[in-house]
C-alpha angles and dihedrals in degrees: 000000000000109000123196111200110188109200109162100169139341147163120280091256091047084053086051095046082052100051097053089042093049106039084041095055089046083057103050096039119026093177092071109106101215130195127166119204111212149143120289087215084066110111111175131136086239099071095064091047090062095040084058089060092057096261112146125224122221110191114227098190116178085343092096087056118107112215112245119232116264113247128179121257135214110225116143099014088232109098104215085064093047092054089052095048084038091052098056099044091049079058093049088040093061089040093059097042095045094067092040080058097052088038085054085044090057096041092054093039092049085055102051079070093072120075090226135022127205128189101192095171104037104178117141102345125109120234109265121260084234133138094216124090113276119201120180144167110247102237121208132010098155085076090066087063126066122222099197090276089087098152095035130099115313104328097074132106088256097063096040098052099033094041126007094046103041091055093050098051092065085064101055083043092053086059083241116168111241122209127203143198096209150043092228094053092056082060094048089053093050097041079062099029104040094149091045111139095213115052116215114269108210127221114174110224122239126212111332087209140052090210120174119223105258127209129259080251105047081049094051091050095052098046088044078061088063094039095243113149097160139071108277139186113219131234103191098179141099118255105250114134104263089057080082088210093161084060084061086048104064095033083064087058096055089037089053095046074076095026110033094166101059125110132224103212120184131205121181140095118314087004099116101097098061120124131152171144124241107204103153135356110271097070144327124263123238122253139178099201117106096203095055131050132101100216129031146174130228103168128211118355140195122258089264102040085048100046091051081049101060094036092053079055123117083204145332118257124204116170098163119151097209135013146143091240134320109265089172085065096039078059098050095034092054085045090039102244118153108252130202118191148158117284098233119144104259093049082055086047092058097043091052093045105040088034091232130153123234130160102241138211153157097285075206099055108073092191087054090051085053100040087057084044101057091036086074103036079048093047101033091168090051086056088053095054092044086049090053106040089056092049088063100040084054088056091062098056101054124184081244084062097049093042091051089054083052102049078043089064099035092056096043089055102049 
């Protein structure tokens, strides 16, 4: 089969998904003839992994754009000039568009040579007006909730309705065949699609690393890095709204009125530039001292540095009010590192499902959050059995086993 997977852009969690799937399906089946269609402005270790296991690379530079509609401009206020401005950009405008428009064409016509397509990170970027079958991940359904930052950035009802949704429904025009990770986001799907043709299949995801165990040394050298020299709980998320951080905030205060030396430290995306002192439980205050501080930010890290990181944790905290899964406790369940998370229903989906452990609680209750938290800094040998009973249950559900459903439904479908 020749697979084209288009996967223009994603988050750092969505490269390392499709990484495991990828390098799992060439596994399982050589003769797959993979190519993923991406950005050339991409630059993720994961690239040259896949590379490594014999995956091409096909570069969609400005073909994944979607031209923006013309609208009339106000330069000079005297509106023979302003014919005259309007009139050239009008030209400049066509021009541009027009070879957006042949680079889509080839695109289009360069995927109706492969026997399945697959659009695995489907953000801004319209179904294909292709014949052959087109399979893709319904990204993203928290934009369709607001979380009480509605205006502001991405997770507003503008960008849901003027961008997310727009660009899914082509997909479910075009007759394509969506896959999930959860039994909450097929109901998601078919709370929004409620006429599509093709109903979600759901495969739960395994580990998103392939993380060695590291010594208490290699862990001590790394933290020293940071300049974190106490126990610490770990927040390993973005901060987007429904990642509920300032939950986590406030927990920390009533954690550290029994543990007052214990760290919050944060890893994501734009989360470098925390630092700061929790002194009572509506917010931090800011702080410019690197010796004292109570919660910091270190952003987005490297697979080793990460992976020192979460093993150095006293536990994973994952206090989200809406997601598709938890890849930050798929992480800490496959290395055997206690997790606390929302009990929201996906995150109850995986844990059926996967047969992990994990200490819940109301992602909107910062006394709850605390209350799971101390239960496993007060029962340390409850969190290590919670710790271990996860990393088995993780052995069980392997990345071979999530490609093959994938190849399963690839191969029904075409």
């Amino acid at each position: 089969m020749k697979l084209a997977v288009v996967h223009q852009k994603s988050s750092l969690g969505g490269w390392r998904y499709l990484y495991m799937l990828l390098k799992n399906i060439a596994q399982l089946r050589p003769d797959f003839d993979i190519t993923i269609f991406i950005s050339n402005i991409i630059d993720v270790e994961e690239i040259d992994k896949l590379k490594q296991s014999g995956i091409k690379m096909f570069n969609i530079e400005d073909a994944q754009k979607t031209p923006k509609l013309f609208k009339k401009k106000t330069l000079f206020y005297i509106r023979f000039l302003d014919r005259i401005y309007n009139t050239i950009r009008l030209r400049r405008y066509k021009k541009q568009n027009k070879k957006l428009l042949i680079k889509k064409e080839n695109l289009f016509n360069t995927l109706n040579g492969y026997d399945a397509v697959f659009y695995s990170w489907p953000y801004d970027i319209a179904a294909p007006n292709i014949l052959k079958p087109l399979f893709f991940i319904p990204y993203d359904f928290t934009f369709s909730h607001g979380f009480g930052f509605d205006g502001m950035g991405f997770y507003c009802k503008d960008y849901w309705f003027n961008n997310v949704l727009p660009s899914l429904k082509t997909f479910v025009e075009k007759k394509a065949y969506p896959i999930v990770s959860s039994e909450f986001i097929k109901d998601e799907y078919n709370r929004v699609f409620p006429d599509s043709e093709h109903k979600p299949d759901i495969v739960y995801l395994s580990k998103f690393n392939e993380y060695a165990q590291k010594t208490k040394r290699e862990i001590r050298k790394t933290l020293d890095k940071y300049n974190i020299h106490n126990d610490y709980i770990l927040f390993a998320n973005n901060n987007m709204p429904h990642k509920n951080l300032s939950q986590t905030i406030a927990a920390m205060y009533y954690v550290k009125q029994k543990y007052p030396d214990i760290k919050l430290v944060i890893s994501g995306y734009q989360n470098q530039n925390i630092l700061g002192k929790i002194n009572c439980p509506y917010y931090m205050d800011h702080t410019d001292d690197e010796n004292d501080w109570d919660i910091k930010g270190i952003g987005q890290l490297l697979d080793n540095d990460f992976s020192v990181l979460l093993q150095g944790a006293k536990m994973v905290i994952n206090s989200s009010l809406c997601e598709a899964g938890a890849g930050s406790a798929l992480d800490a369940w496959e290395i055997g590192v206690p997790v606390v998370m929302s009990n929201i229903p996906s995150f109850k989906n995986q844990i059926d499902f996967l047969g992990t452990k994990a200490e819940l609680f109301d992602p909107r209750n910062s006394q709850d959050i605390a209350r799971a938290i101390l239960r496993l800094l007060d029962n340390p040998k409850l969190a290590l059995e919670k710790a271990k009973t996860s990393q088995q249950a993780m052995k069980q559900y392997t990345w071979e086993m999530v490609a093959q459903k994938y190849i399963d439904i690839f191969e029904r479908n075409c």
